[in-house]
N, C-alpha and C positions, 0 to 999 in steps of 0.2 A: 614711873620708874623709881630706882630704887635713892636715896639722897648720894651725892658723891659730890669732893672735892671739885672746886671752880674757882675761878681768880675772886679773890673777897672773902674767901672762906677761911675759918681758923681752924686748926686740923691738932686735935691732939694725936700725937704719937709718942710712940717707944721705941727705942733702936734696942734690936733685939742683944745688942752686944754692948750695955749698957745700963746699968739701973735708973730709974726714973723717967717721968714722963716731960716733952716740952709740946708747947705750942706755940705752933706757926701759923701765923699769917699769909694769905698768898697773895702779892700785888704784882702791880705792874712792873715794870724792868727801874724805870724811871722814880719807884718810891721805893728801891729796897733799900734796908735796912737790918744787916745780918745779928748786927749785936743786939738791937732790940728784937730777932728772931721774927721782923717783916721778909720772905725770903720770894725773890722773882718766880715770875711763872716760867724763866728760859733759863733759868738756874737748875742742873742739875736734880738737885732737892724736890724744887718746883717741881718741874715733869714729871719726875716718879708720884709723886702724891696727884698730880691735876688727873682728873676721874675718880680717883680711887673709893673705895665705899669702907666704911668702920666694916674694921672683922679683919681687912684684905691688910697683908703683908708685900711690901715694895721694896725694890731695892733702886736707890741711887748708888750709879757710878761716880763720884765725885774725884777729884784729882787727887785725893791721898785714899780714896781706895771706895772698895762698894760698900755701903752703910745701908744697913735693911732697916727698917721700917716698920712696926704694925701698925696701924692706923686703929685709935681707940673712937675717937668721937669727933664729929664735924659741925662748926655751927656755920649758918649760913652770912652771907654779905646785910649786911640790917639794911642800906638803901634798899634792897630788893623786896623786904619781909622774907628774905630767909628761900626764896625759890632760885633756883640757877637759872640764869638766864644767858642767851646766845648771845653773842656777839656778831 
């Protein structure tokens, strides 16, 4: 299948209503960390990027409004070697 977004993964994107690119980190509820741009996986943010694949456009609802997304490039979790793995 094809590589997609999973807890551990660093996710560049671009808000489409924005210049520049950030990355994010996805962890657990219990490590997030918004200003250093570590953001949960039950975080709004989170959810729309958890699956997602480079190319694909997402939008989070977040509480000051929906913020879209493109997803540029995804590295994987390094304890894994970079494979998704189930939980």
């Amino acid at each position: 299948g094809a590589y997609e977004v999973h807890l551990g993964s660093t996710v560049k994107v671009k808000k489409t209503s924005a210049d520049g690119e950030i990355d994010y980190t996805i962890v657990g509820s219990t490590e997030s960390d918004p200003v250093n741009f570590k953001i949960s996986n039950e975080s709004p943010i989170g959810q729309a990027l958890i699956g997602a694949k480079p190319g694909q456009t997402v939008t989070a609802a977040t509480p000051s409004g929906d913020i879209q997304f493109r997803i540029i490039s995804i590295k994987g979790n390094r304890k894994s070697g970079g494979k998704a793995k189930v939980k």
